[in-house]
N, C-alpha and C positions, 0 to 999 in steps of 0.2 A: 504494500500500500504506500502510494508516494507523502512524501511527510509537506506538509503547506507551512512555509518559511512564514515569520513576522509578517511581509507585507501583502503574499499571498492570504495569509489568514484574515486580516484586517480587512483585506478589500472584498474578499468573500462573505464578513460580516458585514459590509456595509452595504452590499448588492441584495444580504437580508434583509437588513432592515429598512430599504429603498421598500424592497417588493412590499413588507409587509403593512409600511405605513401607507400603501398605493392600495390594498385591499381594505385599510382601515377607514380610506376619504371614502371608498366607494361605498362602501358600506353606509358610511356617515352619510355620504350625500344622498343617497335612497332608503330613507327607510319604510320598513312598509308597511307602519303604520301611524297620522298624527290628527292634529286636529284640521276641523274643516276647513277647505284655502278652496273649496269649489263648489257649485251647483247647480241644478236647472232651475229656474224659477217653478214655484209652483203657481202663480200667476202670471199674466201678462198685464199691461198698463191696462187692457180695456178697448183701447182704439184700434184694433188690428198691427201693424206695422210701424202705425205713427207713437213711437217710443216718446217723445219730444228732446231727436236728437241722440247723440252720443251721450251730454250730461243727464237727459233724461230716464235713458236706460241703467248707467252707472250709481242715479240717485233710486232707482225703482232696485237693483241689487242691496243697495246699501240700506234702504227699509227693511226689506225679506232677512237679510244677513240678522240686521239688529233684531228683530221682533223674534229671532233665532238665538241671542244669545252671544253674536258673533261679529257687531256692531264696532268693536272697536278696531277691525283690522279695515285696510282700504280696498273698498270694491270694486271690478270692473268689467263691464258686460264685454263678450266675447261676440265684435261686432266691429267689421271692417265699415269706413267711407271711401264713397269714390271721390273723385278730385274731382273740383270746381271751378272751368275754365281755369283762367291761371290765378284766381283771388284764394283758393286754398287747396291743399295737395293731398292727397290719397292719405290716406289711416288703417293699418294694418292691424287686424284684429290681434295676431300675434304679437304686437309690441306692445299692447294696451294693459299685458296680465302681473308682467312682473316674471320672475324665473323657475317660479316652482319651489320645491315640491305641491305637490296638488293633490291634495284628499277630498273624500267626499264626507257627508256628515254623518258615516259612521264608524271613519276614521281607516278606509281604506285607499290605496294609494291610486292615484288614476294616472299622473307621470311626473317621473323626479325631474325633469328641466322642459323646456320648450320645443328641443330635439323630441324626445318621448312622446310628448302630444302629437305631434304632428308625426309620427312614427308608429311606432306598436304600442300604442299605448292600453290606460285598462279601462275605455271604457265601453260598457256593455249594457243592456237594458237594468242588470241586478247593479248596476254601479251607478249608474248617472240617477243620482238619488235627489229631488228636492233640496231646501234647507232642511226642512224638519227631518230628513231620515227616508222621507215617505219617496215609494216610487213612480213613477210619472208614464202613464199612460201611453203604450207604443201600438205595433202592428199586431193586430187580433182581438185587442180591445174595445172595448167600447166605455168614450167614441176614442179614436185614435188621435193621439194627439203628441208624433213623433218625429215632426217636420220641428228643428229648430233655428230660430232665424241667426243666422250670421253672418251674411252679404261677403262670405268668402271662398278663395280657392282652400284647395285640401292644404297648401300647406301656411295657411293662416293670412297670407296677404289681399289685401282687395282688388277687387275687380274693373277691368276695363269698366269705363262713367258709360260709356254708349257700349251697348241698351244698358241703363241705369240696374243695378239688381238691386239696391239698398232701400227699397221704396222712396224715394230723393233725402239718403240719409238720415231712414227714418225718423220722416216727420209728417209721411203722408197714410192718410185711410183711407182713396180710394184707386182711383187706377196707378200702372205700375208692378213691378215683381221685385221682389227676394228673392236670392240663391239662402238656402236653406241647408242642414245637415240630419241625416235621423239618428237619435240618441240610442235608439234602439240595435244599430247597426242591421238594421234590415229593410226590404226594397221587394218591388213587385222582380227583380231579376238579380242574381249574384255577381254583378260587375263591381267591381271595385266603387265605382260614383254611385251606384244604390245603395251601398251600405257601408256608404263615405257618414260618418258625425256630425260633419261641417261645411259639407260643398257637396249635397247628392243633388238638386235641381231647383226651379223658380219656382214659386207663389202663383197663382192665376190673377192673382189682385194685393193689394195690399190692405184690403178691410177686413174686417175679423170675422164676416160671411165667407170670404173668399179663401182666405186660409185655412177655414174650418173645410173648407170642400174638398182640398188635397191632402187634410189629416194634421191638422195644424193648430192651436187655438197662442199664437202669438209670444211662447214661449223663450225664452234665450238663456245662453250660459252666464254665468258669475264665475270669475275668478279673484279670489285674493292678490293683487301685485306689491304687498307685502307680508 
């Protein structure tokens, strides 16, 4: 057996304890399990699509969040804008959340960074929970309600302004579409955009009659982005 000289030894320890403090961040950095940083509204505003706005949406989170318990962290609805000739520029749902980790509220883990979300992440119809816990109406129920609005592509950023999908950044309830996601991960076919989360297809309208027709009742996600 070859004998490992002073600095052969040394460096072999220190190659240890590289590796092992590399499995210790990973570790740290996912755990899986903590408190709530996510979830789907169990309401909508009411108006169909017309949120009022990006701060209307994040202040409609930050009610649910509190009335939860959960009030003192900063909430932000998970919900691209398109750009506005050149007076304001596109808003990427994925920048709006903050970096994760992201549980749901019964403290299971949905993705330890913003990679993970927009990757394999965990959410599933038994995970995309309410604030309260409770879970949210998908495909097979009655009435279905698994269209979630988020005016985004799959992997978090907004969408070309022409044709408009944001209902005109939501603030409108009547004509107009949303690109939508199902929380459910399910779809009338198994192509990866039907049982896309976040970017499976449009709205037929933006009023809360019209989104009820495609299984929808004006729903959106809340993330924690601290």
């Amino acid at each position: 057996m070859p004998v490992l000289t002073p600095v052969l030894r040394n460096s072999a320890l220190a190659v240890l304890a590289i590796l092992a403090a590399g499995l210790l961040a990973a570790c740290a950095s996912a755990p899986s399990s903590g408190t709530m940083s996510y979830f789907v509204t169990s309401t909508g505003v009411g108006k169909g699509a017309d949120l009022g706005g990006l701060a209307g949406a994040d202040a409609h989170c930050q009610k649910l969040a509190a009335a939860a318990g959960a009030g003192s962290r900063q909430w932000r609805a998970y919900l691209s804008a398109s750009a506005v000739g050149q007076t304001a520029p596109a808003v990427n749902a994925r920048d709006r959340i903050g970096n994760g980790p992201w549980f749901n509220a019964k403290g299971a883990l949905i993705a330890s960074d913003i990679n993970h979300l927009h990757g394999n992440n965990g959410l599933t119809k038994a995970t995309a929970l309410d604030e309260r816990g409770n879970g949210v109406k998908g495909r097979g129920d009655t009435p279905n309600e698994h269209d979630i609005l988020t005016g985004s592509r799959m992997d978090g950023t907004a969408l070309s302004p022409n044709p408009n999908l944001t209902c005109n950044n939501w603030t409108s309830s009547g004509d107009g579409q949303a690109m939508i996601g199902h929380h459910d991960r399910q779809g009338l076919v198994t192509d990866p955009w039907a049982l896309s989360w976040n970017s499976s297809h449009q709205t037929r309208g933006c009023g809360q009659d019209a989104l009820k027709s495609t299984g929808g009742a004006g729903l959106f996600y809340c993330f924690a982005a601290n």
